[in-house]
MDTraj code that builds the backbone (N, CA, C; nanometers):
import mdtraj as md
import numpy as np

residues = "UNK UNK UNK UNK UNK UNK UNK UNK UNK UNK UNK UNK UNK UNK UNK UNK UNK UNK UNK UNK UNK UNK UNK UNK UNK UNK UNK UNK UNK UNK UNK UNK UNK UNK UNK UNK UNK UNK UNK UNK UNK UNK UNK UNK UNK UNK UNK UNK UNK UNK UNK UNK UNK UNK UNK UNK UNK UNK UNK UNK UNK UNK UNK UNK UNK UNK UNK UNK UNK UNK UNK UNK UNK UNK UNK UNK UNK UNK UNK UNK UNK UNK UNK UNK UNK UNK UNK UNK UNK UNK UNK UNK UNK UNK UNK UNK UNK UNK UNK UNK UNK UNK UNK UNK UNK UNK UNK UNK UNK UNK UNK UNK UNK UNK UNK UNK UNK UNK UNK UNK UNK UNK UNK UNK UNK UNK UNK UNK UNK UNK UNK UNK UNK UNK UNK UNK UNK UNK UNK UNK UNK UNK UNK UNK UNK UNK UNK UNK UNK UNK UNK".split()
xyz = np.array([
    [1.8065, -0.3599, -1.7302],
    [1.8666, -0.2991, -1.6113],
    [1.9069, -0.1556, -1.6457],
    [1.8686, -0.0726, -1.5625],
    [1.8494, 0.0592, -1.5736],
    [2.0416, 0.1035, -1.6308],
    [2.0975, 0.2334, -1.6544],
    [2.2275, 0.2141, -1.6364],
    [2.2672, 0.3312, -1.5537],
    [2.3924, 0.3599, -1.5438],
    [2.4680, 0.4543, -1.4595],
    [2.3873, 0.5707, -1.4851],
    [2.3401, 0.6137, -1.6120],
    [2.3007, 0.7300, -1.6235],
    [2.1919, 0.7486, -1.5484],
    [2.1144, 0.6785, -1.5589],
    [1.9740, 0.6308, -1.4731],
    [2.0111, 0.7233, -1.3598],
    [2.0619, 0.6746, -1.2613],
    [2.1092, 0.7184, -1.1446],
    [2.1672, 0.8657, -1.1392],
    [2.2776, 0.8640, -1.2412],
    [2.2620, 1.0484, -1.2999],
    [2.2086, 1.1304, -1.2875],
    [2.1005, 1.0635, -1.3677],
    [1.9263, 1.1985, -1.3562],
    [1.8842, 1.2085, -1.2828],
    [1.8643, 1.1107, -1.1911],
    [1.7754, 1.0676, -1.0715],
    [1.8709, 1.1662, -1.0122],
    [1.9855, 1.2127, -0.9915],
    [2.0780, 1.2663, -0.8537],
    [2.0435, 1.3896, -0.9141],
    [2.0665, 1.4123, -1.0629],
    [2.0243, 1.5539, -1.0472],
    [1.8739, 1.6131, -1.0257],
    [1.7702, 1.5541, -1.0652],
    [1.6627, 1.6027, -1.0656],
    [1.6405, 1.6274, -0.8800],
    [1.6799, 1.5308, -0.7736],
    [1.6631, 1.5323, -0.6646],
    [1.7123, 1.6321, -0.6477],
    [1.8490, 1.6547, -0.7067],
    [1.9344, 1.7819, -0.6457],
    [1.8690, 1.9103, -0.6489],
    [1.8264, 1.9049, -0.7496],
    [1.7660, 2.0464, -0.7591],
    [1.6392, 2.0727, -0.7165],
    [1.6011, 1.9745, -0.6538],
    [1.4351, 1.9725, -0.6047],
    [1.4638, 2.0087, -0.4068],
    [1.6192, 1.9254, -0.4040],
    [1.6370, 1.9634, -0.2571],
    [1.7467, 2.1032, -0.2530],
    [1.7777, 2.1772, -0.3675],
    [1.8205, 2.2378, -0.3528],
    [1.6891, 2.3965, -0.3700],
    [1.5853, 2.3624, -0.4190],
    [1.4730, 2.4690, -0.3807],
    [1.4496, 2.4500, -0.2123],
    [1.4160, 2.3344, -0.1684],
    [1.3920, 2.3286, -0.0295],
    [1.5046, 2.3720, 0.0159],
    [1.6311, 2.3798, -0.0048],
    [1.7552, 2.4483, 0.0947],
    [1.7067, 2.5998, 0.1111],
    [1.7027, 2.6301, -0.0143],
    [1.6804, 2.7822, -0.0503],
    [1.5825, 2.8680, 0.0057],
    [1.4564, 2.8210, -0.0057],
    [1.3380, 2.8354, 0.0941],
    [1.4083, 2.8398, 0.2581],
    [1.4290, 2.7403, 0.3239],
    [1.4797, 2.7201, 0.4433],
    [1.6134, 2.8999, 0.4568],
    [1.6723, 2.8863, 0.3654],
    [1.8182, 2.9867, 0.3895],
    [1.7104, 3.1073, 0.3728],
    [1.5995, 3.1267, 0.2849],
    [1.5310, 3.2705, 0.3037],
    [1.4577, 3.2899, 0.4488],
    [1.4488, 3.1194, 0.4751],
    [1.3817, 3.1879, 0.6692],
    [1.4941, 3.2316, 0.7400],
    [1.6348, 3.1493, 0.7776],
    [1.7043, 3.2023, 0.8264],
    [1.7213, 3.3624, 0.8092],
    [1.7612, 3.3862, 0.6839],
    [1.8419, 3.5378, 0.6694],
    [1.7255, 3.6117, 0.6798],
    [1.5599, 3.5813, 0.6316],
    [1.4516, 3.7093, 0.6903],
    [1.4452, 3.7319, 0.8712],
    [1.4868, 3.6105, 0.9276],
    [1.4702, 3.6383, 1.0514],
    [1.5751, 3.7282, 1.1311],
    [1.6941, 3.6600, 1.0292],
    [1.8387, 3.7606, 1.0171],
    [1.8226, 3.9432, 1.0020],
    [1.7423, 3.9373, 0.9269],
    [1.7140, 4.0606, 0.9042],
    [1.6119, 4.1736, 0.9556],
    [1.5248, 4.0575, 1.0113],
    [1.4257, 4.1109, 1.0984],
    [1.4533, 4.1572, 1.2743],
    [1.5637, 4.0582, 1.2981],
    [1.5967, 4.1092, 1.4355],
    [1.7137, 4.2028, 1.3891],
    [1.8106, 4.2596, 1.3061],
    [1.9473, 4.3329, 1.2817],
    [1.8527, 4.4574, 1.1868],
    [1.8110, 4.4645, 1.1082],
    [1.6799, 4.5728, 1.0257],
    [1.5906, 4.5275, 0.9813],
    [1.5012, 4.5431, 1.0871],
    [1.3643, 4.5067, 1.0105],
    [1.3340, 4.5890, 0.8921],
    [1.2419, 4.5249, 0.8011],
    [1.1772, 4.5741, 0.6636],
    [1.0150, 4.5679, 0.7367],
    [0.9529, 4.6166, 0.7066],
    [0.7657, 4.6355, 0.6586],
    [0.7761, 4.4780, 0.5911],
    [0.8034, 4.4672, 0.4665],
    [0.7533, 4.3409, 0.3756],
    [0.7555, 4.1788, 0.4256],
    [0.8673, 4.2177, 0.5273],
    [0.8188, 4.0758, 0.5739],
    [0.7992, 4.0715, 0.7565],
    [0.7335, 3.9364, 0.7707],
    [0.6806, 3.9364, 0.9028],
    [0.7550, 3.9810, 0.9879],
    [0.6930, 4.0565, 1.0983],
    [0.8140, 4.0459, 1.2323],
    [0.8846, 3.9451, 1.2617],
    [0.9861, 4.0086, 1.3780],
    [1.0960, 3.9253, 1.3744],
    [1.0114, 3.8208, 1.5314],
    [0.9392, 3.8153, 1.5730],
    [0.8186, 3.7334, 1.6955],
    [0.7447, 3.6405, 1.5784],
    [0.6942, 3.6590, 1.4436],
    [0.6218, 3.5405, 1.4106],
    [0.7780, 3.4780, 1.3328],
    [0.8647, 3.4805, 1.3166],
    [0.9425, 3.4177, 1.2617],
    [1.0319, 3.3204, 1.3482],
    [1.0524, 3.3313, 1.5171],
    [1.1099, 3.2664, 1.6163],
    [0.9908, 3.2583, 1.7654],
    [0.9428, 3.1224, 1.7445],
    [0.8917, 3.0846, 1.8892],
    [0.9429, 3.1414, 1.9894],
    [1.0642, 3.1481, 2.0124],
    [1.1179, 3.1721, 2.1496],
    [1.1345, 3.0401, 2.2153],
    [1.1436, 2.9200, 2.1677],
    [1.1671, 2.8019, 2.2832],
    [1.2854, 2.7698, 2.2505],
    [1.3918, 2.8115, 2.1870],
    [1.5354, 2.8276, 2.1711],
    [1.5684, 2.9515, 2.2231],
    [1.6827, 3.0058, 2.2944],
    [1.7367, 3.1258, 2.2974],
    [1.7553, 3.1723, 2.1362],
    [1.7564, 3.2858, 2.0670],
    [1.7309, 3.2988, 1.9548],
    [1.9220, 3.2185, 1.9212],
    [2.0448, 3.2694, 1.9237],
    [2.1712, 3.2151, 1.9321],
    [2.1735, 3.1111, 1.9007],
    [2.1212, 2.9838, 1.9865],
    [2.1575, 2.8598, 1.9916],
    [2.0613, 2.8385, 1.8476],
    [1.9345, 2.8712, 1.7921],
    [1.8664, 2.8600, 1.6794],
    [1.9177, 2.8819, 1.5627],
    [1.9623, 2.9854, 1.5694],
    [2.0471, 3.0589, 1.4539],
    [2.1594, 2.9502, 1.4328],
    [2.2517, 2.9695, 1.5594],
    [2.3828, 2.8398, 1.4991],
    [2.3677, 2.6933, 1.4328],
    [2.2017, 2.6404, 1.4771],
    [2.1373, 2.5139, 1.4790],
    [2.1044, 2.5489, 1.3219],
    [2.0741, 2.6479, 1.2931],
    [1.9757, 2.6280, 1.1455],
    [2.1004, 2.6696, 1.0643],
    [2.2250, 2.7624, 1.0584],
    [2.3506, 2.7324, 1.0049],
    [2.3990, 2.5878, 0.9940],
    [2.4067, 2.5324, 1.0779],
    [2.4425, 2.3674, 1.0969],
    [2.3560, 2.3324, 0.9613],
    [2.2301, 2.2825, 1.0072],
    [2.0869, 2.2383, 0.9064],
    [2.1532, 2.3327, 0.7786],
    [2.1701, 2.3813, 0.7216],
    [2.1992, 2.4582, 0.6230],
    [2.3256, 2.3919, 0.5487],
    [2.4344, 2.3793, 0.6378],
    [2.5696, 2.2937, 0.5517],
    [2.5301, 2.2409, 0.5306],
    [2.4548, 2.1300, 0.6296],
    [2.4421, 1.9932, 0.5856],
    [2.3316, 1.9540, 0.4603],
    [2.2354, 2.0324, 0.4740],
    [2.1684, 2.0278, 0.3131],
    [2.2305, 2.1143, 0.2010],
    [2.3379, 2.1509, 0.2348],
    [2.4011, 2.2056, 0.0952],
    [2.5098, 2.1037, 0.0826],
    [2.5436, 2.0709, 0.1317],
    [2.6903, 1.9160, 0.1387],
    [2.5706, 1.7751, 0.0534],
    [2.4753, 1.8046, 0.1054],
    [2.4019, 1.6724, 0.0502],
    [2.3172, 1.7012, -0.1078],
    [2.3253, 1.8514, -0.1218],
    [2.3049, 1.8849, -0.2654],
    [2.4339, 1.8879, -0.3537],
    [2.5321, 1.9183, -0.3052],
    [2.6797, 1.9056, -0.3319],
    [2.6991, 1.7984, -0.3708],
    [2.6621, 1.6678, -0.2810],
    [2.6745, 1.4942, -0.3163],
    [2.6135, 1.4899, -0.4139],
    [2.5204, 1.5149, -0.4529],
    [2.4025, 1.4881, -0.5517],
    [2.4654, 1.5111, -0.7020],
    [2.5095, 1.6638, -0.7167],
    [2.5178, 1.7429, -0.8156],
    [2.6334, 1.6867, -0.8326],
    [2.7514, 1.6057, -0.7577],
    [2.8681, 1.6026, -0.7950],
    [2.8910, 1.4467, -0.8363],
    [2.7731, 1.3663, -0.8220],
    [2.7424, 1.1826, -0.7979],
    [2.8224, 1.1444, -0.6966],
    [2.8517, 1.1888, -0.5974],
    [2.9371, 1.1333, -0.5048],
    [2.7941, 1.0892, -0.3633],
    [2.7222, 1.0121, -0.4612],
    [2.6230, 0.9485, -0.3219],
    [2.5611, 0.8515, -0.3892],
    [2.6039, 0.7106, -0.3122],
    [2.5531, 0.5694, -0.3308],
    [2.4535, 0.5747, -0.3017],
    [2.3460, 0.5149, -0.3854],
    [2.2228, 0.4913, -0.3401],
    [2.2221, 0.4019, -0.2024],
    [2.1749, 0.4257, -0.0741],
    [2.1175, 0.3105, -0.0253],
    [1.9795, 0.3149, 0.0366],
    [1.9365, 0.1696, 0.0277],
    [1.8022, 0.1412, 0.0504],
    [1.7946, 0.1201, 0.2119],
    [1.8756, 0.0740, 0.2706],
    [1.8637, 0.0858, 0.4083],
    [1.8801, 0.2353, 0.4885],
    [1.9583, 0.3385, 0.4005],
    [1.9318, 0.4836, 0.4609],
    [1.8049, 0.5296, 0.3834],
    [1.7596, 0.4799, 0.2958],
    [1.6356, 0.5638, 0.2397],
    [1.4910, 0.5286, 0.3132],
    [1.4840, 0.4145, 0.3652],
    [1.3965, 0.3794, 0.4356],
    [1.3636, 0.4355, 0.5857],
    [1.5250, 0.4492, 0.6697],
    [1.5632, 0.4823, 0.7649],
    [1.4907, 0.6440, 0.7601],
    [1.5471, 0.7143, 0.6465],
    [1.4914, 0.8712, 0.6242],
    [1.3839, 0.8706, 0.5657],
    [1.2727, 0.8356, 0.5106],
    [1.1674, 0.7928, 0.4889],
    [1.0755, 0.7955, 0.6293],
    [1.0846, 0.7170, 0.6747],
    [1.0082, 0.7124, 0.8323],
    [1.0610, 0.8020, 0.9783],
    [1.1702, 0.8898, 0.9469],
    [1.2029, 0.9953, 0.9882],
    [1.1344, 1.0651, 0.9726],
    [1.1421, 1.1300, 0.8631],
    [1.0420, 1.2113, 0.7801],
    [0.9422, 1.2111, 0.7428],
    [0.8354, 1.1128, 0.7436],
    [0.7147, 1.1132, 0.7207],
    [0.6713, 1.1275, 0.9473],
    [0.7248, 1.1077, 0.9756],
    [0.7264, 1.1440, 1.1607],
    [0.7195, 1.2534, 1.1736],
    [0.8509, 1.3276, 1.1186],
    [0.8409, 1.4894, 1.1739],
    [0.7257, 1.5549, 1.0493],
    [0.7589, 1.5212, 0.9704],
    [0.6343, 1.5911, 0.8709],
    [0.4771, 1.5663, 0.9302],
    [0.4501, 1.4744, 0.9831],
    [0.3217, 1.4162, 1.0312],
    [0.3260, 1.5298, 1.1890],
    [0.4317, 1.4894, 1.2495],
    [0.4603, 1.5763, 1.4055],
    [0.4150, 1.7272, 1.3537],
    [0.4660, 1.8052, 1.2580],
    [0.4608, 1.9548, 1.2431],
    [0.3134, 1.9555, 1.1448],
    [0.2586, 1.8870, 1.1329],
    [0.1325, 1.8653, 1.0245],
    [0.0125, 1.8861, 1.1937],
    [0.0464, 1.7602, 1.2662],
    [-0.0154, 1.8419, 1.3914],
    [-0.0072, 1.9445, 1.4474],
    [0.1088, 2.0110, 1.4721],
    [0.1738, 2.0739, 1.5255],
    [0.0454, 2.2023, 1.5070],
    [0.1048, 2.2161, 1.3489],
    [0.0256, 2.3576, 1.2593],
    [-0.1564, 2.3309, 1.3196],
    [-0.1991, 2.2238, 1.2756],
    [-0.3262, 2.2285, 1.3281],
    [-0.4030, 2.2589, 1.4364],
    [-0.3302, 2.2189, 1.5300],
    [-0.3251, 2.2655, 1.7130],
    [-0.3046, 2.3685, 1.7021],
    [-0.1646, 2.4131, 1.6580],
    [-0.1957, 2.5808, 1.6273],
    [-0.2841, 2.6619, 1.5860],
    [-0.3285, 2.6135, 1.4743],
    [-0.4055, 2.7051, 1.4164],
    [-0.5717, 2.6756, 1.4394],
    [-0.5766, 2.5758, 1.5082],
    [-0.7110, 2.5897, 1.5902],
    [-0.7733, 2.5643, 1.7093],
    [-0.6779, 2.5142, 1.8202],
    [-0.7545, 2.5240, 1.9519],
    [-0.6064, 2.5424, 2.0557],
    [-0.4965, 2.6097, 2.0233],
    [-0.3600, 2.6294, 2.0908],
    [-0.3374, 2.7610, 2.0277],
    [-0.3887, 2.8697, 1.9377],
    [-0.2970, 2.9681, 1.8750],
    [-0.2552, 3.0745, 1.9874],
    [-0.2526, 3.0379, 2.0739],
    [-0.1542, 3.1436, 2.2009],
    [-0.0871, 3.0621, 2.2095],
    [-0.0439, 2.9485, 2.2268],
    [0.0463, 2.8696, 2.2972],
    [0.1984, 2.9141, 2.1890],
    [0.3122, 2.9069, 2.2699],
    [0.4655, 2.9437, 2.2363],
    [0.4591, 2.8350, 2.1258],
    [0.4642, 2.7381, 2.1182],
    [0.5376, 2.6591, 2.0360],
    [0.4600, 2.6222, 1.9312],
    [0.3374, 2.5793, 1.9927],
    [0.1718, 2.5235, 1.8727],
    [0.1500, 2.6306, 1.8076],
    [0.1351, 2.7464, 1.8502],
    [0.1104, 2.9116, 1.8073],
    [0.2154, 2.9427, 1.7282],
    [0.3254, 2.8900, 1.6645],
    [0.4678, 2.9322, 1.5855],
    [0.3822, 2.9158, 1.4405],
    [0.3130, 2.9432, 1.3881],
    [0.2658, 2.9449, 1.2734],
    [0.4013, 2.9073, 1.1134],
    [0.4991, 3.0305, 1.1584],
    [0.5568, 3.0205, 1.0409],
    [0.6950, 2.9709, 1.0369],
    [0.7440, 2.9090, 1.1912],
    [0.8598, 2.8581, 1.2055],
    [0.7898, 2.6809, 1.1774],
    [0.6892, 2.6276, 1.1876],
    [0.6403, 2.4899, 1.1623],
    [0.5984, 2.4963, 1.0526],
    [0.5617, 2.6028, 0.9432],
    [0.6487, 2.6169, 0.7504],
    [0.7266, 2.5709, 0.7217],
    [0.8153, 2.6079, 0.7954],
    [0.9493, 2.5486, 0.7882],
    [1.0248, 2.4235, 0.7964],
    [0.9212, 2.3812, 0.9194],
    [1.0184, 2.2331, 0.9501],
    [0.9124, 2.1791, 0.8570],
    [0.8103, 2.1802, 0.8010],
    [0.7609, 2.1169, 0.7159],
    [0.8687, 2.0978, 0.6090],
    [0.9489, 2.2509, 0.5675],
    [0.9802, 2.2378, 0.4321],
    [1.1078, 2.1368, 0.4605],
    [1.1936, 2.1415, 0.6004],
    [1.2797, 2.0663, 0.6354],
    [1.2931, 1.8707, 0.6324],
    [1.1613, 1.8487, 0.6354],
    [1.0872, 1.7707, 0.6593],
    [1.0425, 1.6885, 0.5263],
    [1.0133, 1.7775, 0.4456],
    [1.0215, 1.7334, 0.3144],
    [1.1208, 1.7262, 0.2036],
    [1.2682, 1.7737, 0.3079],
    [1.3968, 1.7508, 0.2254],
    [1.4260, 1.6268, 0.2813],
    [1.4166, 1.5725, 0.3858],
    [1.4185, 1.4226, 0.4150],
    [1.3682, 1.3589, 0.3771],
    [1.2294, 1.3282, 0.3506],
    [1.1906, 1.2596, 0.2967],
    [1.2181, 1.2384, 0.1379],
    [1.2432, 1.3893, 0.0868],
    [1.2975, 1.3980, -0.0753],
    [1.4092, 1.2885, -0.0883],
    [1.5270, 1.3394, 0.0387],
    [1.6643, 1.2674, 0.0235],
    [1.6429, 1.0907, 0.0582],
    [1.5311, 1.0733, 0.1238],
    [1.5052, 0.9167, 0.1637],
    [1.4413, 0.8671, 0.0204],
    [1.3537, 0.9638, -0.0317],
    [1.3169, 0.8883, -0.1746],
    [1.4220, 0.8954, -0.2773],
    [1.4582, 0.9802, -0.2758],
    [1.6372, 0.9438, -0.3688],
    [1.6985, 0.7966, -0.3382],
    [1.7189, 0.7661, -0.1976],
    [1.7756, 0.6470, -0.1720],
    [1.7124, 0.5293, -0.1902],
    [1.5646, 0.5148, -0.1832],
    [1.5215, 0.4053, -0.2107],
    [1.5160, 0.3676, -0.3335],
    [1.4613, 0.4571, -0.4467],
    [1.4433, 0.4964, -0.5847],
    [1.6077, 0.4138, -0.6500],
    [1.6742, 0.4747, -0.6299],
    [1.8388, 0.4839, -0.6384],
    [1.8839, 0.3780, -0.6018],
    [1.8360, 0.3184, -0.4761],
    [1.9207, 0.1531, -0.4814],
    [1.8138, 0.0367, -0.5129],
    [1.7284, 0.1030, -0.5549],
    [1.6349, -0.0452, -0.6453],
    [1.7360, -0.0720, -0.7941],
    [1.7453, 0.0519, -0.8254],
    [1.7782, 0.0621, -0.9531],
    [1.8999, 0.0270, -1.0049],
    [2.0081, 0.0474, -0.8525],
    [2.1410, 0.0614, -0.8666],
    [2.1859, -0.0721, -0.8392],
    [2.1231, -0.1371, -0.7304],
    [2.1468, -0.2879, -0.6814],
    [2.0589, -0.3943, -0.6999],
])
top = md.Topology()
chain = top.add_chain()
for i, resn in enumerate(residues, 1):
    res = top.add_residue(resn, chain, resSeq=i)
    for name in ("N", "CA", "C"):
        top.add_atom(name, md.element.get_by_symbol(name[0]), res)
traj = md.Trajectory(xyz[None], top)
């Protein structure tokens, strides 16, 4: 039977695997941040970085939100203050393999028979929810991984 430490490694290695996906995610926010307040040349305009099917406001406050909450859940990780469970890892597991599968279409429609369309046409905001997408599923394989081992 595996021991406490087991679970240790396992929290940190996740941690830091969902703490690259936070990081990625916080460089879209603040380039888009920066693209509508001073744009730079080096990175995309501030139109391929926001669809427009949010008022830009309500997006911004939404992806601040998304932002605590994957830094609170890298926080849990790094600090062991998160029980493995197998009934939330499964739960986020098939969340996430949904929206990852949803924005996996998404991009494809986009990028080959929709690239005008507002939302299918978002090329580099559905990057994103990919990468979002694959912090759920990261954090659902933590939980399943984690309460085989733990229970």
């Amino acid at each position: 039977m595996p021991t406490n430490s087991y679970i240790q490694n396992l929290a940190r290695w996740y941690g830091l695997a969902l703490l690259l996906l936070t990081t990625l995610f916080a460089f879209r926010v603040i380039a888009q941040l920066v693209q509508i307040w001073q744009p730079v040349e080096f990175l995309p305009s501030f139109g391929l970085w926001h669809s427009g099917t949010l008022p830009y406001g309500w997006l911004v406050g939404t992806q601040v939100l998304i932002l605590a909450m994957c830094l609170r859940i890298v926080w849990q990780l790094f600090t062991r203050r998160v029980i493995p469970s197998s009934r939330k890892g499964q739960l986020l597991l098939v969340l996430g393999c949904v929206y990852f599968g949803g924005m996996c279409v998404r991009l494809m429609v986009g990028l080959t028979i929709a690239p005008n369309h507002v939302w299918f046409g978002a090329t580099l905001p559905t990057v994103f929810h990919l990468v979002l997408a694959a912090f759920v599923i990261l954090y659902g394989r933590f939980h399943s991984l984690g309460s085989q081992e733990f229970g």
